[in-house]
TIKOLSE-60476 format. One record per residue (C-alpha): residue number from 1; z, x, y. Coordinates in Angstrom, 1 decimal. Layout:
BEGIN
+-----+--------+--------+--------+
! pos !      w !      u !      v !
+-----+--------+--------+--------+
! NUM !      Z !      X !      Y !
...
+-----+--------+--------+--------+
***
This chain:
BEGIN
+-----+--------+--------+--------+
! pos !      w !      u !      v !
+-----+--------+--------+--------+
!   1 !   60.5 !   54.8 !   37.4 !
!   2 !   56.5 !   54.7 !   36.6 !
!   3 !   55.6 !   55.8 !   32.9 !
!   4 !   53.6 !   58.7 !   32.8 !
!   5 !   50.2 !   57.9 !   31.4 !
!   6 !   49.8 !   59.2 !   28.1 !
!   7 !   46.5 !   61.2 !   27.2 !
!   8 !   46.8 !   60.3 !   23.4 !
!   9 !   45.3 !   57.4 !   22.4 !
!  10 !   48.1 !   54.4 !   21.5 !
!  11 !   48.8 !   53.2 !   18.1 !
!  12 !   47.2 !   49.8 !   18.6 !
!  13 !   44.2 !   52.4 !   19.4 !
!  14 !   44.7 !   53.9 !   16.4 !
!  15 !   45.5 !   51.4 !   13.5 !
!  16 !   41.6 !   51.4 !   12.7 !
!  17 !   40.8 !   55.0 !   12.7 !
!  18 !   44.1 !   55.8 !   10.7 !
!  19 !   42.5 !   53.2 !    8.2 !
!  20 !   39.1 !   55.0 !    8.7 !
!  21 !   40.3 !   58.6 !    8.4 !
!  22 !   41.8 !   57.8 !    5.0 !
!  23 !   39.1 !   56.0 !    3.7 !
!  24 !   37.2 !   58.6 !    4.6 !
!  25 !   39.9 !   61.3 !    2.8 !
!  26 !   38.9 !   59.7 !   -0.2 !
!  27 !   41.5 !   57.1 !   -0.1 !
!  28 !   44.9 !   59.5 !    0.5 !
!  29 !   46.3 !   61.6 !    2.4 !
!  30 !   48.7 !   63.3 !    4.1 !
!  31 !   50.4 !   63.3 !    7.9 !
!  32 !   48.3 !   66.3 !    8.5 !
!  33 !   45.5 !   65.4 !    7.0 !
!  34 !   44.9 !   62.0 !    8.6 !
!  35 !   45.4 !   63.5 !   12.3 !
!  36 !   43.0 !   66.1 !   11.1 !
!  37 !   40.3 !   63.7 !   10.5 !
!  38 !   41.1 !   61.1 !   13.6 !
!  39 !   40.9 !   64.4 !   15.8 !
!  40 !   37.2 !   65.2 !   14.0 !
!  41 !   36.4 !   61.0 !   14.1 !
!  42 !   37.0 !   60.5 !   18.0 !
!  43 !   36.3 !   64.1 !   19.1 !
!  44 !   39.6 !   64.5 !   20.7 !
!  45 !   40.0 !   67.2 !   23.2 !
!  46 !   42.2 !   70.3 !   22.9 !
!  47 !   44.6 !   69.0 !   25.8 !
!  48 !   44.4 !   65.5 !   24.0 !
!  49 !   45.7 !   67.2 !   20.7 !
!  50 !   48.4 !   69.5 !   22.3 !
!  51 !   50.2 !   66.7 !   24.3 !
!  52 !   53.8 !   66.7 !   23.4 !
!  53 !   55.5 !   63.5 !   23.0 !
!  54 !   58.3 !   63.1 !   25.5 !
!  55 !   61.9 !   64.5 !   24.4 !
!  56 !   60.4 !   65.6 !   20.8 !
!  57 !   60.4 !   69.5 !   20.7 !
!  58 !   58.6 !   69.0 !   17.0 !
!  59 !   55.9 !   66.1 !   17.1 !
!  60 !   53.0 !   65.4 !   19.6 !
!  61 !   52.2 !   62.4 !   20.7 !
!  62 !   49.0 !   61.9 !   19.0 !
!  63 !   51.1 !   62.2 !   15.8 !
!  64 !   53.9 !   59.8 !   17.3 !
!  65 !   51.2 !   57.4 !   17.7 !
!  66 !   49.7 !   57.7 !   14.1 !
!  67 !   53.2 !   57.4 !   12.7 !
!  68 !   53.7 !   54.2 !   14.5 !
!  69 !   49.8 !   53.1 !   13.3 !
!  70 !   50.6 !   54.0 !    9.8 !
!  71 !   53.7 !   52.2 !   10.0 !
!  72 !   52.2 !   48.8 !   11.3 !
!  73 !   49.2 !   49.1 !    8.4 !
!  74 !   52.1 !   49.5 !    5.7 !
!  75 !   53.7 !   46.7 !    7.1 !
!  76 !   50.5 !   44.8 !    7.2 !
!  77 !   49.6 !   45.8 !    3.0 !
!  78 !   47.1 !   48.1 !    3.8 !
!  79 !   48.6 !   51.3 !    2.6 !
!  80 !   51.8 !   52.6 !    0.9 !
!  81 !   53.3 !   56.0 !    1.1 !
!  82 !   53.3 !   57.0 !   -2.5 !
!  83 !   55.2 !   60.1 !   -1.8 !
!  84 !   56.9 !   61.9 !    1.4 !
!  85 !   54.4 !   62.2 !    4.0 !
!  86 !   51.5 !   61.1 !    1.7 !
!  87 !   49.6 !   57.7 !    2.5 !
!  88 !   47.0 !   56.1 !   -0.3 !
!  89 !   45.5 !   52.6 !    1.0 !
!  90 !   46.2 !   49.7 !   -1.5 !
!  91 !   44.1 !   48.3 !   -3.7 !
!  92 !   43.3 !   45.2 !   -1.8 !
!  93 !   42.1 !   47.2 !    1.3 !
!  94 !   39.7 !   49.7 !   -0.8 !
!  95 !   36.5 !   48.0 !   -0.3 !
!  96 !   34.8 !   47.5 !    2.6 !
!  97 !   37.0 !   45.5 !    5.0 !
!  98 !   37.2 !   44.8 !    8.6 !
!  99 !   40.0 !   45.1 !   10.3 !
! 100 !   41.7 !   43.5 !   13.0 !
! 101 !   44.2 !   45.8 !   15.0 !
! 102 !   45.9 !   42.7 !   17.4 !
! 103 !   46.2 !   40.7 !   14.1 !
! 104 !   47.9 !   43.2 !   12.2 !
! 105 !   50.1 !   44.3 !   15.4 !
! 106 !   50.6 !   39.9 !   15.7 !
! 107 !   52.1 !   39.6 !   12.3 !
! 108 !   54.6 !   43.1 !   12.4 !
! 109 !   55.8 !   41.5 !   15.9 !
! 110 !   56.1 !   37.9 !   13.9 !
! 111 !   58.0 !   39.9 !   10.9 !
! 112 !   60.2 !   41.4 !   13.4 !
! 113 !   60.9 !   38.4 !   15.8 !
! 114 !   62.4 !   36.5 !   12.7 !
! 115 !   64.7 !   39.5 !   11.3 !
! 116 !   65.8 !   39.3 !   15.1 !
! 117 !   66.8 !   35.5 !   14.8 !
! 118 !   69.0 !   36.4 !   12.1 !
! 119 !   70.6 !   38.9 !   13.4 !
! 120 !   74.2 !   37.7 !   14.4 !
! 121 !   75.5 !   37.5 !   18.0 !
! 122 !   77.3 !   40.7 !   17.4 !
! 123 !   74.3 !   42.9 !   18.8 !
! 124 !   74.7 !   46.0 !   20.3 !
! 125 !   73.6 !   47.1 !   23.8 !
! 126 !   70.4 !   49.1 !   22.3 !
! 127 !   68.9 !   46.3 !   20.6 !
! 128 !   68.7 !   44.1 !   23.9 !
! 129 !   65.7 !   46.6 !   25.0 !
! 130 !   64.3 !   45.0 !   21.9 !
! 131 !   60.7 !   43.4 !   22.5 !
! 132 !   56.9 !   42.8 !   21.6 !
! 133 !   55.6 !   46.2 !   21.7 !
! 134 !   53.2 !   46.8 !   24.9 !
! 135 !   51.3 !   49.7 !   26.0 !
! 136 !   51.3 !   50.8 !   22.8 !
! 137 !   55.5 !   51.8 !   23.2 !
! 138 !   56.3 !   50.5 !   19.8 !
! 139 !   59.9 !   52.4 !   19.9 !
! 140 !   60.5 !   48.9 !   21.7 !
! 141 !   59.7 !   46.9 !   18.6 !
! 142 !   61.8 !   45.5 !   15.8 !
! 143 !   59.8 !   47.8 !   13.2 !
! 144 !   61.1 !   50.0 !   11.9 !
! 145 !   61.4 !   53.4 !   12.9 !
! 146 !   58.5 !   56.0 !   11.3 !
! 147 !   60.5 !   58.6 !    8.7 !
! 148 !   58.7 !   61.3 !   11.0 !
! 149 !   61.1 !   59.8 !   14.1 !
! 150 !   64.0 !   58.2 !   12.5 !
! 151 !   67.0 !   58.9 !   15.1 !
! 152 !   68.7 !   61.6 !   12.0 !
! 153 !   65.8 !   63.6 !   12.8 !
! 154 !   65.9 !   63.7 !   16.3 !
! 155 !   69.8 !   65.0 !   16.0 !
! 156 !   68.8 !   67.3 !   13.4 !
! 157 !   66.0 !   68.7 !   15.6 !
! 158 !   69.1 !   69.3 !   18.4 !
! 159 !   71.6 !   70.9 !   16.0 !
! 160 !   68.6 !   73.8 !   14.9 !
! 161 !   68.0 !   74.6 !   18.5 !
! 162 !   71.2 !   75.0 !   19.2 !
! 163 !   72.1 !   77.5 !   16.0 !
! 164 !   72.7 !   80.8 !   16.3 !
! 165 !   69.6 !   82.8 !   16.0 !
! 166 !   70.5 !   84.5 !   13.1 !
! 167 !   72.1 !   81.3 !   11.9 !
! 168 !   68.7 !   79.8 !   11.9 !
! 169 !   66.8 !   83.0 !   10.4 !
! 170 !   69.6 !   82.7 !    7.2 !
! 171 !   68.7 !   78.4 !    6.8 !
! 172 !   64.7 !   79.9 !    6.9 !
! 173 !   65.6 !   82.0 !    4.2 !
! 174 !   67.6 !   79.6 !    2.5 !
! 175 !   64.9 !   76.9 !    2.4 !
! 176 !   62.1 !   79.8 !    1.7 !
! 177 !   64.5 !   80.4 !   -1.5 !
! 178 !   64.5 !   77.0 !   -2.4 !
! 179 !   60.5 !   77.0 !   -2.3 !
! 180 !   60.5 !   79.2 !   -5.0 !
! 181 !   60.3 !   82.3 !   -3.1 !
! 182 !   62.4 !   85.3 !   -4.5 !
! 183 !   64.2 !   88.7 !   -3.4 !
! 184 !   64.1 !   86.8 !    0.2 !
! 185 !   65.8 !   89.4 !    2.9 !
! 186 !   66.2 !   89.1 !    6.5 !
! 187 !   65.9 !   91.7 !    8.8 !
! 188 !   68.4 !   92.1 !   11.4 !
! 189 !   67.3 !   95.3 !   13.0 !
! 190 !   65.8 !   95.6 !   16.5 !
! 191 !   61.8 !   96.5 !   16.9 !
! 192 !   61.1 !   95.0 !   13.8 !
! 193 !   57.3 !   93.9 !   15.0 !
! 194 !   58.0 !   90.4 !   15.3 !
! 195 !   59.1 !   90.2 !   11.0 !
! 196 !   62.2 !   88.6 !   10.8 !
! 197 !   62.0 !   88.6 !    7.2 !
! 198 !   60.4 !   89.4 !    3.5 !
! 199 !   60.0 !   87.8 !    0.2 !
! 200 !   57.9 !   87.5 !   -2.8 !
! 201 !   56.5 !   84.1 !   -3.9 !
! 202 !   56.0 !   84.4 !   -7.8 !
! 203 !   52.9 !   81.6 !   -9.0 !
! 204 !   53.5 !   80.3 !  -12.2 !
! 205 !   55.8 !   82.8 !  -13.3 !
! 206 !   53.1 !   85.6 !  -13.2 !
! 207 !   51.4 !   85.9 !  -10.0 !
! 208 !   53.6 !   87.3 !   -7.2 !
! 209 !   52.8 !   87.5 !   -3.5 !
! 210 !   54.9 !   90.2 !   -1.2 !
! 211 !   55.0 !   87.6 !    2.2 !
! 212 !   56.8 !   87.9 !    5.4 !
! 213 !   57.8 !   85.7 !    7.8 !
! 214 !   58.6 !   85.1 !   11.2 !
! 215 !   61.2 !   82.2 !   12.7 !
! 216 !   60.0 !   80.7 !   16.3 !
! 217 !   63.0 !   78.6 !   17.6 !
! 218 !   60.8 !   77.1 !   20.4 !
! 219 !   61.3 !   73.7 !   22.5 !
! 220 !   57.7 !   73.1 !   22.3 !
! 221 !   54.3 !   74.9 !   20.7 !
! 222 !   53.1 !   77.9 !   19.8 !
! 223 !   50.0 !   79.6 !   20.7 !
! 224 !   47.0 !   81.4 !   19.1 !
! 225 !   48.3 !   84.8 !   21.2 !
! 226 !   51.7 !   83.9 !   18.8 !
! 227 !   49.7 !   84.2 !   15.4 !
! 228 !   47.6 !   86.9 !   16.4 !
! 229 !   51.1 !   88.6 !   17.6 !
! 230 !   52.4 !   87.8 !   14.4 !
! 231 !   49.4 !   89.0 !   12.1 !
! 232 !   49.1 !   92.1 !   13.7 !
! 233 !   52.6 !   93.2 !   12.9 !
! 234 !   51.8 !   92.8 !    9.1 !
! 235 !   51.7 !   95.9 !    7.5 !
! 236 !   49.4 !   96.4 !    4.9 !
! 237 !   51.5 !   95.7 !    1.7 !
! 238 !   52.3 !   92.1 !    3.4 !
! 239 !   50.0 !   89.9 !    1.6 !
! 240 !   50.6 !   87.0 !    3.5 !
! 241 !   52.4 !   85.6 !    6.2 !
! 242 !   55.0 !   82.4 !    7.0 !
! 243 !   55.7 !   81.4 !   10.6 !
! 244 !   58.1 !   78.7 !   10.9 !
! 245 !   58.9 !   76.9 !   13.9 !
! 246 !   61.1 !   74.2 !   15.1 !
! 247 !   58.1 !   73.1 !   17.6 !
! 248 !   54.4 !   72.3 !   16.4 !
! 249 !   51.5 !   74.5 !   17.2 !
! 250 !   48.8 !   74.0 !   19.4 !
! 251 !   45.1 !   73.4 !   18.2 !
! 252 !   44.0 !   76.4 !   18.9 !
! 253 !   47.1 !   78.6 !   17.0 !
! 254 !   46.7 !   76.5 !   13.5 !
! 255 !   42.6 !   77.6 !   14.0 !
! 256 !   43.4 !   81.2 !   14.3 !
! 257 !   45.6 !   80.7 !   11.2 !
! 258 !   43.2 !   79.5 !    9.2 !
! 259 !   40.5 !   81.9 !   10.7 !
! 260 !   38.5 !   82.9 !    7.5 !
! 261 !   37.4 !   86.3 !    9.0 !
! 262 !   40.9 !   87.2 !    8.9 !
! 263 !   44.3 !   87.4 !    7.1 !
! 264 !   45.5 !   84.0 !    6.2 !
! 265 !   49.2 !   83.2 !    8.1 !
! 266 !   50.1 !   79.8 !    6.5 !
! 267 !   52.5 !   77.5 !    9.2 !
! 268 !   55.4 !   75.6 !    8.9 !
! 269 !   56.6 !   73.5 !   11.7 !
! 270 !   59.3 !   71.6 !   13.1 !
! 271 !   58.4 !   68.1 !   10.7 !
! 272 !   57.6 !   70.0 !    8.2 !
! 273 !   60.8 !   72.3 !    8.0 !
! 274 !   62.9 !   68.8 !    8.7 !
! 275 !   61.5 !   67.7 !    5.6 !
! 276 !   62.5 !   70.5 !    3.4 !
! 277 !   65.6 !   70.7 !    4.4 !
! 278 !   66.2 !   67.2 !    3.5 !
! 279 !   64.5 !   67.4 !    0.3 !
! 280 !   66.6 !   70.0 !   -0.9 !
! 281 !   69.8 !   68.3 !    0.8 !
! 282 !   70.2 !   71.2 !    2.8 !
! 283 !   73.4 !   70.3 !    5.0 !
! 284 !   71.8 !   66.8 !    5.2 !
! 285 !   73.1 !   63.5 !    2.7 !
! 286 !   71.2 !   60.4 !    1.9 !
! 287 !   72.4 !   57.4 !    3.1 !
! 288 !   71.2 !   54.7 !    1.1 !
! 289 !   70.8 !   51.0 !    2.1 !
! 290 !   68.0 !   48.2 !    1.1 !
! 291 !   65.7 !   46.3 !    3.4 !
! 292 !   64.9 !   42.5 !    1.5 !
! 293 !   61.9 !   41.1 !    1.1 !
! 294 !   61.6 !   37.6 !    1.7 !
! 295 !   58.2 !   37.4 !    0.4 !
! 296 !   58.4 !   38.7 !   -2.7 !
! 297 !   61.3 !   36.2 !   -3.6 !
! 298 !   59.2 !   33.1 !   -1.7 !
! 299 !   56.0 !   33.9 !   -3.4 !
! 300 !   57.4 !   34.5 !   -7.2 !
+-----+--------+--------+--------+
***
C-alpha cells in the first residue's frame, strides 16, 4: 500500500530549524515553544500545522517530526532535555556552528546499527522492520523512541478514550487538584453551558482565581468555534477558563485562546495532560531500566 504523502516537513528537514528555533529562544525551550518558532521560521501554513499524525489522536505530525529531530540532535550532543519537555542546546553547540543534518542522521544510524549487532539472536518479530530511517519514517530506526511517542503513551491515549465520560471528567479533576487547584467540583447536571466543572486556583497562598473548565474527549482537534463555545458560557464570576482535551488543537483555536481582545482560556491537551498524569503517578508506575554508554567508559 502507497504512503500517503505527508504535508509536514520530515525530521531530517527539521534537525536544523529545531537547532535554529532554540537558538533563537535564547538557547531553551520547550515542545511548544520550539514548534512555535519553526512554524514563525518556515511560515508554515494552517493546513501544514493542523495535519494529524496517523493513528495519534493527541500529536500532529509536525510535532511527531520535531520529536524525532530533537531526538537525533540529543543523540548527536547538541542539546539535552534538562527537564520534561524542556530542551537547552549544550555548551559546545552555543556558538555559531553549522550544522550538518545527513551527518548527524549518519552517526544515530551508526549508533544504532552496532546496538543492533549486539542484540542476541533471540529477536522479536517487531524489530525485523528495523532499518536506516528513510523518508524521514524514523519509527523504523534503532533510536530510540521520543518520550512524546513512547508505545506507554500511545496505550494510555486508548484507555482515556475509552473511559466513561464522567470517569474522565473525575481524572480532570483529579489532576486539576493535583496542580494546586482547590474546592474542585464537577458538574453532572444537564444544560450546564458546556462547564463541566469549577475550581479556584490559589497563587502563592494569597491570590485565588475562581476557573472553570471544560473536558473534550475528542479523536482529533479542536476548533476556534470550540473556545469561542466555551468562553461564551463563562459567566461572569469565572475568572478564567481550562479546556482539556485528549486531542490537540488546531492553529487557529490556540489563537483565539490567546486572543488579547478577549478573556484568556488557557489549553491543555492530549501530551500535555499525559504528562501530568504521569508526573503525579496518576494510575501510571515508572519502570526504570539504564541505557549504557560506551563512550563515556571508552573515552575516560
Amino acid at each position: 500500500m502507497a504512503k500517503t504523502k505527508k504535508l509536514s516537513p520530515t525530521y531530517p528537514d527539521l534537525i536544523v530549524p529545531v537547532y535554529n528555533a532554540l537558538k533563537e529562544l535564547g538557547g531553551s525551550g520547550t515542545n511548544n515553544e520550539i514548534v512555535e518558532q519553526i512554524i514563525k521560521d518556515l511560515n508554515l501554513s494552517d493546513e501544514i500545522v493542523d495535519e494529524s499524525h496517523l493513528g495519534n489522536v493527541n500529536q500532529t505530525e509536525l510535532e511527531y517530526q520535531c520529536a524525532w529531530a530533537r531526538t537525533y540532535l540529543k543523540n548527536y550532543g547538541v542539546i539535552t532535555n534538562s527537564a520534561r519537555s524542556v530542551w537547552a542546546i549544550t555548551s559546545q553547540y552555543t556558538g555559531t556552528v553549522e550544522l550538518d543534518a545527513k551527518e548527524i542522521i549518519a552517526y544515530t544510524s551508526k549508533k544504532a546499527a552496532k546496538k543492533k549487532a549486539e542484540k542476541t539472536k533471540e529477536v522479536s518479530d517487531a524489530e525485523k522492520n528495523s532499518s536506516s530511517p528513510e523518508d524521514g519514517d524514523a519509527e523504523n530506526d534503532e533510536t530510540e523512541f521520543p518520550d512524546e511517542i513512547k508505545p506507554w503513551k500511545q496505550k494510555l491515549s486508548e484507555v482515556l478514550m475509552n473511559m466513561d465520560p464522567y470517569g474522565f471528567e473525575r481524572l480532570s479533576q483529579r489532576v486539576l487538584r493535583e496542580c494546586g487547584f482547590d474546592q474542585v467540583e464537577v458538574t453532572k447536571k444537564s444544560g450546564d453551558g458546556g462547564i463541566d466543572g469549577t475550581g479556584k486556583l490559589k497563587i502563592n497562598g494569597i491570590f485565588s482565581f475562581n476557573v472553570a473548565f471544560q473536558c473534550k474527549r475528542y479523536k482529533g482537534q479542536v476548533s476556534a468555534g470550540d473556545i469561542r463555545d466555551f468562553r461564551g458560557s463563562l459567566t461572569t464570576d469565572i475568572e478564567k477558563g481550562v479546556l482539556i482535551t485528549t486531542g490537540t488543537f488546531t492553529k487557529a483555536a490556540k489563537e483565539e485562546a490567546s486572543n488579547p481582545g478577549k478573556q484568556q482560556i488557557d489549553l491543555i491537551d492530549g501530551e500535555e495532560f499525559m504528562n501530568k498524569i504521569a508526573e503525579y503517578g496518576l494510575g501510571v508506575k515508572p519502570v526504570t531500566t539504564y541505557e549504557i554508554d560506551e563512550e563515556f567508559f571508552e573515552k575516560i
